[in-house]
C-alpha atoms as one frame of an Amber mdcrd trajectory, in Angstrom:
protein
   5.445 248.372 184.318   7.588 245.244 183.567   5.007 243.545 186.762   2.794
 244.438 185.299   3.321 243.018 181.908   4.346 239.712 183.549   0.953 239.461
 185.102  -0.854 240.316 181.832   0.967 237.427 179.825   0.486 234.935 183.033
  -3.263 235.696 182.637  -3.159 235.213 178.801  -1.291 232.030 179.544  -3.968
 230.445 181.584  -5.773 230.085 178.226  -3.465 227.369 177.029  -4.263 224.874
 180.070  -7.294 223.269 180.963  -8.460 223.824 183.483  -8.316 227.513 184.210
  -5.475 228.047 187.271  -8.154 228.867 189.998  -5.344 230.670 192.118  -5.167
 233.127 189.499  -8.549 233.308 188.307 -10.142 233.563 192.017  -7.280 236.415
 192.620  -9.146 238.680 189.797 -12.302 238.095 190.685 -11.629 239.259 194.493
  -9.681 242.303 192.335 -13.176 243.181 190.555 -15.456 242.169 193.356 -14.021
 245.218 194.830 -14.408 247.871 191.879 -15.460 251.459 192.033 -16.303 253.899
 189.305 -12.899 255.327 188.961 -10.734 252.329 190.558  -7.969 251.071 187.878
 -10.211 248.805 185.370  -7.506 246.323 185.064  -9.376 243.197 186.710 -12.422
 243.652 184.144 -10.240 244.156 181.224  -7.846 241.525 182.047 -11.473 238.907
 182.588 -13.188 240.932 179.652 -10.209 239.448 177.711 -10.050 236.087 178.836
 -14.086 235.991 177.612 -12.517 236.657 174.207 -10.363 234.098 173.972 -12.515
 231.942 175.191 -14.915 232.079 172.360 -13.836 229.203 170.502 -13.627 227.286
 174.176 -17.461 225.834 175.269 -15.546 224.400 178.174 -13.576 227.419 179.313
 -16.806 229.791 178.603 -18.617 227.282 181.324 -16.078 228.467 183.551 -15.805
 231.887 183.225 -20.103 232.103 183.421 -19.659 230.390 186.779 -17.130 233.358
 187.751 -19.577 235.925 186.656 -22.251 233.771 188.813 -19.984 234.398 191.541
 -19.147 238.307 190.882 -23.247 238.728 191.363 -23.145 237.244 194.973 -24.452
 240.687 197.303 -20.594 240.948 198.924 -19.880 241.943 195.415 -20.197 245.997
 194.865 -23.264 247.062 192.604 -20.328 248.392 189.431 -19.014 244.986 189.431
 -22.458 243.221 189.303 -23.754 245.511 187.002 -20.148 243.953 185.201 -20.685
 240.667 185.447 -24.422 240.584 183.953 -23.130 242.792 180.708 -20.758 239.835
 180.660 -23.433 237.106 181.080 -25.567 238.977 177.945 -22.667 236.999 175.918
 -21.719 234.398 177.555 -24.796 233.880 179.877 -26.309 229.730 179.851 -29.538
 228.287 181.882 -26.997 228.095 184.429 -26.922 231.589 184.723 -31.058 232.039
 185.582 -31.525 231.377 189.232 -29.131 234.043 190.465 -30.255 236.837 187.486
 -34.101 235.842 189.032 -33.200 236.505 192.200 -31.339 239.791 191.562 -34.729
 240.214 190.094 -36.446 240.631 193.205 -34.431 243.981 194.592 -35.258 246.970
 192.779 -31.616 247.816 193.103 -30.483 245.494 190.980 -33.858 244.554 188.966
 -32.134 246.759 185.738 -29.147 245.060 185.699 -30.549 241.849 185.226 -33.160
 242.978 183.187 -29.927 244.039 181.291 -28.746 240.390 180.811 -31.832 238.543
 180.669 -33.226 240.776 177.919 -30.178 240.011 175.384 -30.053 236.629 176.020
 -32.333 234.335 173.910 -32.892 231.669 175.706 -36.488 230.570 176.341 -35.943
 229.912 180.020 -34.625 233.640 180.098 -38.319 234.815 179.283 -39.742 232.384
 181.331 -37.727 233.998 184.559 -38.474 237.530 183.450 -42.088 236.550 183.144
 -42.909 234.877 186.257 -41.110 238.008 187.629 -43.533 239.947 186.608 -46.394
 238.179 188.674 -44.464 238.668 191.420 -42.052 242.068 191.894 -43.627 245.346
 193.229 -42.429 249.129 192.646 -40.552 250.612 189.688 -38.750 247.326 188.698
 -41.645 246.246 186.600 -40.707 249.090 184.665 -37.510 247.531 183.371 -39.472
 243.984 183.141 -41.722 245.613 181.146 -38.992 246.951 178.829 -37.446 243.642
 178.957 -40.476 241.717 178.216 -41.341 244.297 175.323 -37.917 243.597 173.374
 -38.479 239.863 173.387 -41.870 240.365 171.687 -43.113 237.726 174.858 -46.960
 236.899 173.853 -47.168 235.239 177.027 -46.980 238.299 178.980 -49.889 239.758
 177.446 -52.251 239.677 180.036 -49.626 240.437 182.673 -48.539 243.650 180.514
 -52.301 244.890 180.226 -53.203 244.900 183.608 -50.371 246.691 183.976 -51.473
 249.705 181.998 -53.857 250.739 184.909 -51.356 250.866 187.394 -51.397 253.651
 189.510 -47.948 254.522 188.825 -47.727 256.360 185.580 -44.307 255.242 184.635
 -45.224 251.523 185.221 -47.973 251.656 183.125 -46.607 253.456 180.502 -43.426
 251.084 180.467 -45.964 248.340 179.820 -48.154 249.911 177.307 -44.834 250.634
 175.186 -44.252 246.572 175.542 -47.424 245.830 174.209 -47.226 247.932 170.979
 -43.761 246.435 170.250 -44.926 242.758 171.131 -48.651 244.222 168.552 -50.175
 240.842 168.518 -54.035 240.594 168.224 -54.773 240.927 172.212 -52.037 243.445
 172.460 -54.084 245.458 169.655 -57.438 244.922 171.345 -55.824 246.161 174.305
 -54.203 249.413 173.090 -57.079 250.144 171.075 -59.166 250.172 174.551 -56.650
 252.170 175.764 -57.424 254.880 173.342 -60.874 254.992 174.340 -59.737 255.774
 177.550 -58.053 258.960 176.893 -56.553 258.898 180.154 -53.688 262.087 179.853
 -51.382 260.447 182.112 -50.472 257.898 179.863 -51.769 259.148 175.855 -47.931
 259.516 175.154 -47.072 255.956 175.628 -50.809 254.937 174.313 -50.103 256.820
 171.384 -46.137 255.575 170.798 -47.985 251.930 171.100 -50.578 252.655 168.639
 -48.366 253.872 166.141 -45.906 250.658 166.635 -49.463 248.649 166.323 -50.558
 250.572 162.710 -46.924 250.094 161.688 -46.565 246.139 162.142 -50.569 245.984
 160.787 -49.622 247.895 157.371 -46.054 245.628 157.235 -48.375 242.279 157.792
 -50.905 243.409 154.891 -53.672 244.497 156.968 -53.938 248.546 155.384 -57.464
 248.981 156.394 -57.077 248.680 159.682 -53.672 250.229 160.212 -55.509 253.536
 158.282 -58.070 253.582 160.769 -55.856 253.849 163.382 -53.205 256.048 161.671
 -56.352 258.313 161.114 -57.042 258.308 164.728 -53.905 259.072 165.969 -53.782
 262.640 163.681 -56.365 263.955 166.227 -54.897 267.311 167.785 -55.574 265.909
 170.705 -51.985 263.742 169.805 -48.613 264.465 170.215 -46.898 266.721 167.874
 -44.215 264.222 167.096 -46.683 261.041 166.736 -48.945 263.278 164.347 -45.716
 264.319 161.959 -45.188 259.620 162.055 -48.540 259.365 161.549 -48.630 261.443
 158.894 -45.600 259.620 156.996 -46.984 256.502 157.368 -50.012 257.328 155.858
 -47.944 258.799 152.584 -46.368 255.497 152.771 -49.395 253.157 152.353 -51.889
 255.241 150.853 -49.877 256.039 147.338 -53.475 256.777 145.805 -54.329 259.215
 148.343 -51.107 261.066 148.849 -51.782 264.176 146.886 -55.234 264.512 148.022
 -54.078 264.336 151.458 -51.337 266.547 151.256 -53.446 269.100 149.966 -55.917
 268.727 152.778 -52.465 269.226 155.095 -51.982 272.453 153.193 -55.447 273.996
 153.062 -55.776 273.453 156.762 -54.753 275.252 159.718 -52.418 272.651 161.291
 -48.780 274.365 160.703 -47.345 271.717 162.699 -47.634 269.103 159.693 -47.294
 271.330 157.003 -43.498 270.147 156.948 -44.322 266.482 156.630 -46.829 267.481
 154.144 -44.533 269.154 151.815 -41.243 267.295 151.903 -44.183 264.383 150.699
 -43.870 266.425 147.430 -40.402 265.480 146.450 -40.886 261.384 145.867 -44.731
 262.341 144.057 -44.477 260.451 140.731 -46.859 261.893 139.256 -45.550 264.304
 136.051 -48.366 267.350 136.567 -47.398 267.249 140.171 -44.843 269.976 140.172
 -47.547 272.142 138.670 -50.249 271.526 141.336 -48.141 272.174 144.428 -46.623
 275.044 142.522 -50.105 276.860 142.616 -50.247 276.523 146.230 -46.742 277.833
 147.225 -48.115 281.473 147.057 -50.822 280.564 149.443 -47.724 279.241 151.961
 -46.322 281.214 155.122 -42.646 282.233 154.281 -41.004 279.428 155.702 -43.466
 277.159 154.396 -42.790 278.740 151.162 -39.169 278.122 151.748 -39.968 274.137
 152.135 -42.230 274.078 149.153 -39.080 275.588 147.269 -36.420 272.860 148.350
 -39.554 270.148 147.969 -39.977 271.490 144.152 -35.746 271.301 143.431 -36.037
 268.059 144.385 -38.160 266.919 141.744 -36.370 269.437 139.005 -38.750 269.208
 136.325 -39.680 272.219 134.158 -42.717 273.589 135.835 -41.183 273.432 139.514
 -37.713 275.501 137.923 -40.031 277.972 136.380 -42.104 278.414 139.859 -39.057
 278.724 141.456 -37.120 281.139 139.250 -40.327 283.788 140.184 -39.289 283.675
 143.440 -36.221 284.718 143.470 -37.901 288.195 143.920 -39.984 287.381 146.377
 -40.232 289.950 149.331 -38.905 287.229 151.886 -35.485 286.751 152.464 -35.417
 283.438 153.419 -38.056 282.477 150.275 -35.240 284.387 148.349 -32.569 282.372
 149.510 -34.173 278.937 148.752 -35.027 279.958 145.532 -31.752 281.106 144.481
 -30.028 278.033 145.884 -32.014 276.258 144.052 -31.769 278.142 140.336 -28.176
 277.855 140.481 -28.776 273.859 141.012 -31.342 273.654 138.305 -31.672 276.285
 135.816 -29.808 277.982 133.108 -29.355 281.155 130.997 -33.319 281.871 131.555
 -32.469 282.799 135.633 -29.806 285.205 134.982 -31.897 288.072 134.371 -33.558
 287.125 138.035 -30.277 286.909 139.503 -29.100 290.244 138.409 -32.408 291.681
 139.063 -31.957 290.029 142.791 -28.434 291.169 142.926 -29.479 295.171 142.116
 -31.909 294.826 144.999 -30.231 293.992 147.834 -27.652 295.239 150.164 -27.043
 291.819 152.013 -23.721 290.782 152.111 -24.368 287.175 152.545 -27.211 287.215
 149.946 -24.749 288.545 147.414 -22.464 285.607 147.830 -25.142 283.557 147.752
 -26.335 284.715 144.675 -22.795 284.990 143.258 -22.400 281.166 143.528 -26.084
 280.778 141.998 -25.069 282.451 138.948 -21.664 281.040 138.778 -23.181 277.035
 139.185 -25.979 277.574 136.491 -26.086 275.493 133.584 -25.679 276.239 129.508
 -22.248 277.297 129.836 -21.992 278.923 126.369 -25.444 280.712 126.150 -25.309
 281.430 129.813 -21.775 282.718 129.596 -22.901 284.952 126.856 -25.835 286.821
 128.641 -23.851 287.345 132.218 -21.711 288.953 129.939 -24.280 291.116 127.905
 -25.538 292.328 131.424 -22.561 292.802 132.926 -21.741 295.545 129.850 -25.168
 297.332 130.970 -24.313 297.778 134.754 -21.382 299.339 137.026 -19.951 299.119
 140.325 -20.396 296.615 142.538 -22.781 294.751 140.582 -20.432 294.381 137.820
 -17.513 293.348 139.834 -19.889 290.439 140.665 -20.726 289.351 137.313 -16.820
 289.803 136.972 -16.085 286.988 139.209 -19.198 285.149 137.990 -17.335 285.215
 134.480 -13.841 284.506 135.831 -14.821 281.497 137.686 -17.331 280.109 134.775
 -14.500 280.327 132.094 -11.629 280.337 133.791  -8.466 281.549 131.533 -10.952
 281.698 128.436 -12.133 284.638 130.103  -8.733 286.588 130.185  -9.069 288.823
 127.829 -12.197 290.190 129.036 -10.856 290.817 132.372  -7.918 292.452 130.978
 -10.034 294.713 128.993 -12.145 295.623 132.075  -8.955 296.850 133.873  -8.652
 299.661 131.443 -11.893 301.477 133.223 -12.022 303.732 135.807 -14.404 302.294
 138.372 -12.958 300.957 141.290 -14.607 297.835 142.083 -14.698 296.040 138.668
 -11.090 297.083 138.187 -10.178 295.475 141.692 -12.482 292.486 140.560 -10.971
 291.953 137.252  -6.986 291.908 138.581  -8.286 289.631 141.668  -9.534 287.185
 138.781  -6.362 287.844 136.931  -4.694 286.733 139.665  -5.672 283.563 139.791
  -6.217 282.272 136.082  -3.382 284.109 134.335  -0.807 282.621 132.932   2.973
 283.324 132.242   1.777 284.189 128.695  -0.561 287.147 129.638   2.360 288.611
 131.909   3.131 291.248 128.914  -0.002 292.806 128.409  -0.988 292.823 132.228
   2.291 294.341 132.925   1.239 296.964 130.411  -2.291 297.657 132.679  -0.088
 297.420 135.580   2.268 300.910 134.407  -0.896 302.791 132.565  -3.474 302.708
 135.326  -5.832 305.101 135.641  -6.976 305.056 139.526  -4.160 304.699 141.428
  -6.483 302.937 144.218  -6.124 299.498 142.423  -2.214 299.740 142.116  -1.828
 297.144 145.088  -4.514 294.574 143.507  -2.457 294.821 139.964   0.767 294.695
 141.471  -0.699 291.494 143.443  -1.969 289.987 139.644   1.325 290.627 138.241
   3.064 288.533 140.892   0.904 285.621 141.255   1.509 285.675 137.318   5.346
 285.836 137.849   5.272 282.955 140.363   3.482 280.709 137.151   6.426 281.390
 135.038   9.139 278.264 136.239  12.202 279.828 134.043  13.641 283.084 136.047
  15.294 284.337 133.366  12.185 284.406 131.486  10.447 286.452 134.137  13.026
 289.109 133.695  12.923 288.949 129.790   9.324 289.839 130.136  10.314 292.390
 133.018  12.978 294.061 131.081  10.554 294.227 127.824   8.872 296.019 130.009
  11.315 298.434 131.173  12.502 299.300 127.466   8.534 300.559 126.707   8.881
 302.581 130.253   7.858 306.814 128.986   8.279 307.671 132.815  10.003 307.291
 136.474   6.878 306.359 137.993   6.266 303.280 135.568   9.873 302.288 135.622
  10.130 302.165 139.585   6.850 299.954 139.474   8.795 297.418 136.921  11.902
 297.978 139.279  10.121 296.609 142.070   9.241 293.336 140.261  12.208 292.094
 139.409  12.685 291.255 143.078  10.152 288.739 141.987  13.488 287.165 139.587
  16.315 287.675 141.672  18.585 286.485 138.989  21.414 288.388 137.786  20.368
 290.139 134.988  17.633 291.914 137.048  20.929 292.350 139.829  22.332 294.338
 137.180  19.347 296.152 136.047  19.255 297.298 139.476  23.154 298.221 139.783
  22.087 300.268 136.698  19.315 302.168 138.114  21.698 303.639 141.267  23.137
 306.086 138.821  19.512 307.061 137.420  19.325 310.254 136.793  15.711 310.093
 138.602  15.859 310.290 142.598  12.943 308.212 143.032  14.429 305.637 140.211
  17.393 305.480 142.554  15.927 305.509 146.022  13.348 302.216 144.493  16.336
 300.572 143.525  18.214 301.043 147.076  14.685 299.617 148.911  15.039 296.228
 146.274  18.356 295.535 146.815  17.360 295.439 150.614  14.970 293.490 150.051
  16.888 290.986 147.627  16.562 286.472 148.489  20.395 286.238 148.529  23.956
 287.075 149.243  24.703 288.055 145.916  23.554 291.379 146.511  25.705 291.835
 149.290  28.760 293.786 147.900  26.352 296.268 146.270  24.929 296.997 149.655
  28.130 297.131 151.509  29.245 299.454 148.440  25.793 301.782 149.175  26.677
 301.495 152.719  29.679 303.027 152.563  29.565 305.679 150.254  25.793 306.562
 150.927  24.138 309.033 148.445  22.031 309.953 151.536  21.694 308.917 155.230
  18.608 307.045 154.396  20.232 304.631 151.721  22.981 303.947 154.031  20.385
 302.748 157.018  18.439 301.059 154.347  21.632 299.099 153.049  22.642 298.188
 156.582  19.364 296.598 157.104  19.289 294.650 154.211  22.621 293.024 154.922
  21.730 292.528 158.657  18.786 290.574 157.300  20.884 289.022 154.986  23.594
 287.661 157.362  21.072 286.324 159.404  19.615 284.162 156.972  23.051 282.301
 157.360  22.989 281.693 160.763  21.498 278.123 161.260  24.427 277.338 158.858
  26.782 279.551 159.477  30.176 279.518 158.327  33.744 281.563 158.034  31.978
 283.619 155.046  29.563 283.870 157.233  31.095 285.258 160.169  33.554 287.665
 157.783  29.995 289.239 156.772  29.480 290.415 160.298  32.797 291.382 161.103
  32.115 293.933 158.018  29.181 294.187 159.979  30.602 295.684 162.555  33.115
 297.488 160.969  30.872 299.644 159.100  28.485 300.535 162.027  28.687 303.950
 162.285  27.074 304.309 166.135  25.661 302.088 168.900  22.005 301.638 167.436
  23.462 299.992 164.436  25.704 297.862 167.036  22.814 296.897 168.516  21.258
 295.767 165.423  23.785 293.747 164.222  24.227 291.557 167.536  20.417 291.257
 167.586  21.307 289.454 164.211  25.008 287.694 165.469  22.581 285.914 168.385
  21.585 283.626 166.512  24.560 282.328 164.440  25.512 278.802 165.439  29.267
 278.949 165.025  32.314 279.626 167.537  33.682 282.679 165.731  30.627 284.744
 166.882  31.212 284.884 170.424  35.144 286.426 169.020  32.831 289.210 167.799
  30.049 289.609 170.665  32.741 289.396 173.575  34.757 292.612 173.187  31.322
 294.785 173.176  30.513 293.352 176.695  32.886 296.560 178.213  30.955 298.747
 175.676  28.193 299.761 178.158  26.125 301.178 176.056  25.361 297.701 174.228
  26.714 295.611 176.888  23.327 294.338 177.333  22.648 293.314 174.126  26.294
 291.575 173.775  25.765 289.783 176.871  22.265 288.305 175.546  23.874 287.167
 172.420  26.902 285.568 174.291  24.472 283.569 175.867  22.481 282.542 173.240
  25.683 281.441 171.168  27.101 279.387 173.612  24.192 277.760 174.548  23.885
 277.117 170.608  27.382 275.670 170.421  27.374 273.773 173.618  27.672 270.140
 172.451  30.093 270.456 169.550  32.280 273.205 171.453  31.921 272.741 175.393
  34.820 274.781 176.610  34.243 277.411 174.207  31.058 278.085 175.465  31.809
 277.576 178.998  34.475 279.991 179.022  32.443 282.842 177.478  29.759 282.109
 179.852  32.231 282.832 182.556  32.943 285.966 180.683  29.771 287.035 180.219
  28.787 287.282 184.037
């Protein structure tokens, strides 16, 4: 690598001298004379730089064009030819000519001159490609024709035209395409013969020409003519893709005529340029415009209809919003879909009843969203706000849980207490609607009253959605001790176990230690279930200083299940320690141990020790290796300790490796 380097900055260095060291330059041209597609590219990067540098050097550029000159001699292999004439397209003089023309005259290598000589613009350049021309046979012409054609040569006119009856179809077409792009008075006349002609083979290219001919006509001022032939070329008889250009053009130049002819487009039977025809519509300046086109729509195929729609929301006046509003009951899905798009755009409180009526009618998952986001983006928040809401009060079910949403996401926390009032119902799906909103624009101060909808529910299918709500609200409220204020509030209003185990389970969500004591409380409930919900908290609880209550419930169990519960909890709890771990840390597990009752629990607890990073824990793991029974699991955790410790405590580890074999 350090080579290579070395090389790289003795190449760079060569810049600084004049002239160029010809050891080293003649060493990477015999480097890149050689060059394969997938060989290193080294030699053409390292010359592709020195071409940069030389930019602001006339008399190193003459240099490096005589190397290129030299990488085009036929010992050379065709991928480092083909490099040196992208390099002469920059760099390429006069000096350059003779050896491009003669590359000329293979049809090997014909393109990649063509290549060079058609970037460079240098008179001489043309002159070579030209006289060419006269001269080369076969499929070369094709790329002097392209080359020719992008120089806009007049010269070559004649040449070019005779071409066009060649009895190769490629040649001719390659020079018919020339001729439209060069478009000067013979090259007209001779295209426009050409379309006489009709000759299949080659109406593609006579066409592409033609329409490259109208174009530069209706740019120089010349409309009449440029009409006659845009006219000409929307025969059937043309190709789709030149009768959809045609047709733009024509709305282009003929402003007076546009609506006329777009009409004719849409009364007539051609369905290919009935798009062209109606996206016309949308730049129409004309103010009764909307109204006209509207009156055709019904006559449209759907997806025509669907066009006409987008065509009439781009111009967003009244009479295409009205025309567009009908429609979102048409029988068509996809008509329904652009029209409702397109409402929830444009209109206001006037589409909602359309919506809804849209929304009752289908079953369509995706349609529902869509018209969901319709109702939600409509304008005239106030009076549009007001009559989602009046209709949501008349239905139920699904469709209100919509219009739920709808209402959430228009008002945001303005629309809180209408949420919390729907959560008082009994049907399902507005309920589940209405917390889901909650959820997201409550705020610490509504955490009261939704607590109360959380403990007086009346389905008990939405208790996972409120409980969700109440949370999300929790998280809002920064102060902890404020959480379990609220919480505790709560807990004094409790009339029964059920209620008061739901408030139980929040105050996980505070963690502090009021709510630890609330909890130490509710052990001695007189309430089973009270008592069991606390047990499954204080599992559950963020930090150690619920640890001596669980060690406490772990070793005076009210039932087998508490104690198993307890012992989880502090399992999980010590090994939240472990990336850390210290002596507390490892006197946790050696109560751990100490209070596991069988094997299984042994097991569980060394699942947790494998992971503390700290010497002390292979003191605990190694005695259970003679316990057979979890001499598996100690021997894992052995391992996974030392290997943990390893570079702080080598001989530590190493030894209860040696142990653990």
């Amino acid at each position: 690598m350090k080579s290579q380097t070395l090389t790289i900055m003795t190449v760079l260095g060569i810049m600084l001298t004049l002239p160029l060291y010809a050891a080293d330059l003649s060493q990477l041209l015999a480097d890149a004379a050689k060059y394969e597609s997938g060989q290193s590219v080294e030699p053409l990067q390292k010359i592709e730089q020195l071409l940069r540098d030389s930019v602001a050097r006339p008399d190193l550029q003459a240099e490096l064009e005589a190397a290129m000159i030299k990488l085009l001699a036929p010992g050379s292999t065709f991928e480092a030819r083909r490099f040196a004439c992208q390099q002469l397209t920059v760099i390429g003089t006069d000096a350059s000519l003779p050896v491009l023309a003669e590359l000329l005259k293979n049809e090997e290598t014909a393109g990649i001159a063509c290549l060079a000589l058609g970037c460079q613009r240098l008179p001489k350049a043309v002159e070579v490609l030209r006289n060419a021309l006269t001269t080369v046979r076969g499929r070369a012409r094709i790329q002097l024709s392209i080359a020719l054609g992008n120089h806009r040569d007049v010269q070559s006119v004649r040449l070019l035209a005779e071409m066009t009856h060649d009895t190769d179809a490629d040649v001719a077409c390659a020079a018919i395409i020339a001729l439209g792009k060069i478009a000067d008075k013979p090259s007209c006349e001779s295209i426009a013969a050409l379309r006489k002609e009709a000759r299949p083979v080659i109406a593609w290219a006579v066409a592409d020409a033609s329409l490259r001919v109208a174009e530069k006509l209706a740019a120089d001022g010349d409309r009449k003519t440029a009409l006659a032939i845009y006219t000409e070329l929307l025969q059937p008889a043309q190709p789709i893709n030149i009768q959809r250009g045609t047709l733009a053009a024509l709305f282009s130049i003929d402003k007076r005529g546009v609506e006329q002819r777009i009409l004719d487009v849409l009364h007539g039977s051609d369905s290919t340029l009935k798009p062209v025809a109606i996206a016309a519509i949308a730049l129409l300046k004309s103010r009764g415009a909307s109204r006209k086109f509207a009156a055709e729509l019904p006559k449209l195929r759907p997806c025509e209809q669907a066009l006409m729609i987008e065509a009439l929301a781009s111009r967003g006046d009244t009479a295409a919003v009205s025309v567009i509003r009908e429609n979102i009951l048409s029988s068509d899905a996809v008509v329904r879909r652009s029209a409702i798009v397109a409402v929830g755009k444009l209109d206001g409180a006037a589409a909602v009843p359309f919506l809804i009526q849209a929304l009752v009618k289908t079953q369509d998952d995706e349609e529902i969203q869509t018209i969901e986001s319709a109702l939600g983006d409509l304008k005239g928040n106030k009076e549009t706000n007001k009559i989602i809401m009046e209709e949501m009060k008349r239905t139920a079910g699904n469709i209100r849980s919509v219009l739920i949403s709808v209402i959430a996401k228009r008002c945001g926390h303005t629309a809180v207490p209408v949420l919390i009032e729907e959560t008082a119902g009994t049907d399902v799906a507005p309920i589940k609607a209405a917390f889901h909103s909650l959820a997201r624009f409550s705020t610490g101060d509504d955490l009261p009253v939704l607590l109360e909808r959380l403990v007086s529910l009346k389905v008990p299918e939405v208790r996972s959605d409120a409980e969700s709500a109440v949370v999300r609200t929790m998280a809002r409220i920064e102060n902890i001790s404020s959480r379990t204020d609220v919480v505790c509030a709560a807990l004094d209003k409790s009339s029964n176990n059920e209620s008061r185990c739901l408030l139980l389970r929040l105050l996980l969500n505070c963690a502090d230690a009021k709510a630890l004591a609330i909890l130490k409380a509710a052990l001695k409930d007189n309430n089973p279930d009270v008592r069991e919900t606390a047990v499954r908290t204080l599992t559950n609880w963020p930090d150690n200083s619920a640890w001596d209550t669980l060690i406490e419930i772990r070793r005076q169990p009210e039932k087998e299940l508490f104690g198993t519960l307890a012992l989880r909890g502090l399992v999980r709890l010590a090994a939240k320690q472990n990336v850390a771990a210290d002596k507390d840390s490892m006197d946790r597990y050696r109560q751990l141990f100490a209070n596991a009752q069988n094997d299984d629990e042994r097991k569980l607890v060394l699942s947790a020790l494998a992971g503390a990073v700290h010497p002390d824990a292979l003191q605990l793991a190694l005695p259970l290796l003679s316990n057979s029974a979890v001499s598996a699991e100690a021997k894992m955790a052995v391992k996974k300790i030392a290997e943990a410790i390893k570079d702080k405590h080598p001989q530590i580890a190493q030894d209860a490796l040696q142990k653990a074999k």
